[in-house]
C-alpha positions as CSV (number, residue, x, y, z in Angstrom):
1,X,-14.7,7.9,0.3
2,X,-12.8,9.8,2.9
3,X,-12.8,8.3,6.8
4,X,-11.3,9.6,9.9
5,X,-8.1,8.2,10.5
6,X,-4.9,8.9,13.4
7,X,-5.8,12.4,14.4
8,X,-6.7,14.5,12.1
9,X,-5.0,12.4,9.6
10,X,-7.9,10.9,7.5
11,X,-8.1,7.7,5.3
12,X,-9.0,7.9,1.3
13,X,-10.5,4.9,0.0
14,X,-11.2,4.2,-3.5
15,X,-12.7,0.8,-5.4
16,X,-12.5,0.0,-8.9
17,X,-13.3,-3.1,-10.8
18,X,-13.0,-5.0,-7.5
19,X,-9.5,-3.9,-7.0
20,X,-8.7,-1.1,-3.9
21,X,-6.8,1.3,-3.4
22,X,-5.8,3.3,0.4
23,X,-4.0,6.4,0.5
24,X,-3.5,8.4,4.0
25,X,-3.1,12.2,4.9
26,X,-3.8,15.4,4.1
27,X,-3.6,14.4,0.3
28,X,-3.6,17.2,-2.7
29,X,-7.1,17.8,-4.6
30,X,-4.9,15.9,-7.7
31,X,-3.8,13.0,-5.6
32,X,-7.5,12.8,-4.2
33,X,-8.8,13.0,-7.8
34,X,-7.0,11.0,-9.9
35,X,-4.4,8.5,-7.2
36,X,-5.2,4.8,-7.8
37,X,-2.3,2.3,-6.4
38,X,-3.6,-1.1,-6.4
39,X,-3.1,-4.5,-7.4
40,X,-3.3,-6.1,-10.9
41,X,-5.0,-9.0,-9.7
42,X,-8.5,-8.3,-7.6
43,X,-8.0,-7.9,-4.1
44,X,-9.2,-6.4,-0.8
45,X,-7.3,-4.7,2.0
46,X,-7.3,-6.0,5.5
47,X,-9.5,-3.9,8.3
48,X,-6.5,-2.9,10.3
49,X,-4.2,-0.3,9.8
50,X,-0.9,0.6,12.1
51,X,-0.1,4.0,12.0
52,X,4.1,4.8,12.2
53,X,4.2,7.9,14.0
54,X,7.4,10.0,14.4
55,X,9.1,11.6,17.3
56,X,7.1,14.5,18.2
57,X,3.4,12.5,17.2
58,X,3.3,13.3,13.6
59,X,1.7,10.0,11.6
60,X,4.7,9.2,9.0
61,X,3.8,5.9,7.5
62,X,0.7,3.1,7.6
63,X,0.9,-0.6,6.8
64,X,-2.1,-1.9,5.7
65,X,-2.5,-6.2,4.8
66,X,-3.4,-6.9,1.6
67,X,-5.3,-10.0,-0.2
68,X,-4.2,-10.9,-3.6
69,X,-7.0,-13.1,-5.5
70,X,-4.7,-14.8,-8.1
71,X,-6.2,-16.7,-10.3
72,X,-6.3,-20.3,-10.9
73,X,-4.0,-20.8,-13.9
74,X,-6.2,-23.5,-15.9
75,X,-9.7,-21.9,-15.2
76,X,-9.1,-17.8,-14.4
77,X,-11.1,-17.9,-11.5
78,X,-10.2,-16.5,-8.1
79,X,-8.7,-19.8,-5.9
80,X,-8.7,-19.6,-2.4
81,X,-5.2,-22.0,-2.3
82,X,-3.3,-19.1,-4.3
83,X,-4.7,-16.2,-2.7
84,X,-1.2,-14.0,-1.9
85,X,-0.5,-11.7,0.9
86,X,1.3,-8.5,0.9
87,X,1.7,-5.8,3.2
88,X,1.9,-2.1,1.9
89,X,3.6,0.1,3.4
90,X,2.5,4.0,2.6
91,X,3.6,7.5,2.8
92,X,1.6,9.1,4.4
93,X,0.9,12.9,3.0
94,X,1.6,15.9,5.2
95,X,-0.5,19.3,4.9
96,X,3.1,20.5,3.5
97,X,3.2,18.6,0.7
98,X,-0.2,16.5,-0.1
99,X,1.8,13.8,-1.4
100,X,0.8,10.1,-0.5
101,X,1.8,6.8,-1.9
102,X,3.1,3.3,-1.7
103,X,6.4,3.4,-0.5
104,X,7.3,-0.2,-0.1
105,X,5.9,-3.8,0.0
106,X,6.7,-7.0,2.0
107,X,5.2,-10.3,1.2
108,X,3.6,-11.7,3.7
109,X,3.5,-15.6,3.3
110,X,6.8,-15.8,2.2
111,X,8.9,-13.6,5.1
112,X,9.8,-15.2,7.9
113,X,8.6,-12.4,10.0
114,X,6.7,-9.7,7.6
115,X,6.1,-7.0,10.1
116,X,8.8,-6.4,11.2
117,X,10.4,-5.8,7.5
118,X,6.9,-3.5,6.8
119,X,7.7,-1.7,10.1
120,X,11.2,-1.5,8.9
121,X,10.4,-0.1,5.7
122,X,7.3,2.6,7.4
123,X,10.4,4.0,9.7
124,X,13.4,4.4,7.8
125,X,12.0,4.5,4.3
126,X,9.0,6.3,3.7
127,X,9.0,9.3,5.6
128,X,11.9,10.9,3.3
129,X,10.3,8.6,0.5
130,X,9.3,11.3,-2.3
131,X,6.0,9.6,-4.5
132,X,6.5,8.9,-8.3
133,X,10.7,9.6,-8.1
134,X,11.9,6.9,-5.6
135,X,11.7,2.8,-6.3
136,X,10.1,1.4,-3.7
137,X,11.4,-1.4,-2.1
138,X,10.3,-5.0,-2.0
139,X,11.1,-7.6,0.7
140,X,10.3,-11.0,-0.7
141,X,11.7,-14.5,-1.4
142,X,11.8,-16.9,-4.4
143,X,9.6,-19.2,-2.8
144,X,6.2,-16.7,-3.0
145,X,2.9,-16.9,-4.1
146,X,2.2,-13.5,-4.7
147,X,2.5,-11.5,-8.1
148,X,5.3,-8.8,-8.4
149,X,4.2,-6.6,-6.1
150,X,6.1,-3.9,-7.6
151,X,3.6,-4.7,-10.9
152,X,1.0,-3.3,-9.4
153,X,-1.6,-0.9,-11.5
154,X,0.0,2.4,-12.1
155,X,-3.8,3.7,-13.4
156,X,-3.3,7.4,-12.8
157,X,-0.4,7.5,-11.3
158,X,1.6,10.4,-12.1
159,X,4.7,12.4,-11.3
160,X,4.4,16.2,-9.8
């Protein structure tokens, strides 16, 4: 499902398996097609996306709040009291290149204050951030509910 986004920057949504996946731009027919960056555990993305735009107006990054459903260890059900938080930064793809992805991660519950390390990340990292080659950085403490972010399903994910 495609919907409009910042400008004419438009917003890919995908759902599998109760698990979602967001990617922003003017992605590549390949990225559109076969792209999935999501979670392990199920989860759901927040309703609200900030849009990092560069000098000049050109949309650069989005962070987009993220509900991890981990499960209760003894049962394997969802349970409310674990649910994790996690704020995703992206790439977002330019008409140049089509390329779109995760780019970092912050933990949410377990930062002091979360946005401003996503906000952080969206300006200085993922603009130059190149999809499938860089390691994307994670800003998170010992004391966290969350699951290794960076484990997140690589289903389809590729290298170009």
């Amino acid at each position: 499902m495609t919907c409009p986004g910042h400008d004419d920057y438009p917003v890919h949504f995908k759902e599998i398996d109760i698990r979602q996946s967001f990617s922003f731009g003017h992605l590549n027919k390949r990225y559109i097609d076969v792209a999935f960056e999501s979670f392990f555990p199920f989860n759901h993305a927040g309703t609200t996306v900030e849009w990092r735009i560069a000098k000049g107006g050109t949309p650069v990054a989005t962070i987009l709040r993220w509900v991890i459903e981990n499960p209760d260890p003894k049962t394997g059900e969802s349970f409310p009291a674990l649910e994790g938080q996690v704020l995703v930064v992206s790439k977002v793809a330019q008409k140049e290149d089509g390329k779109g992805c995760v780019a970092g991660y912050v933990d949410a519950l377990a930062n002091p204050d979360p946005n401003a390390l996503a906000r952080k990340i969206a300006d200085e990292v993922a603009p130059t951030f190149r999809c499938a080659l860089t390691k994307r950085p994670t800003m998170a403490s010992a004391a966290t509910r969350q699951p290794n972010p960076t484990a997140y399903c690589r289903t389809n994910l590729f290298r170009f």
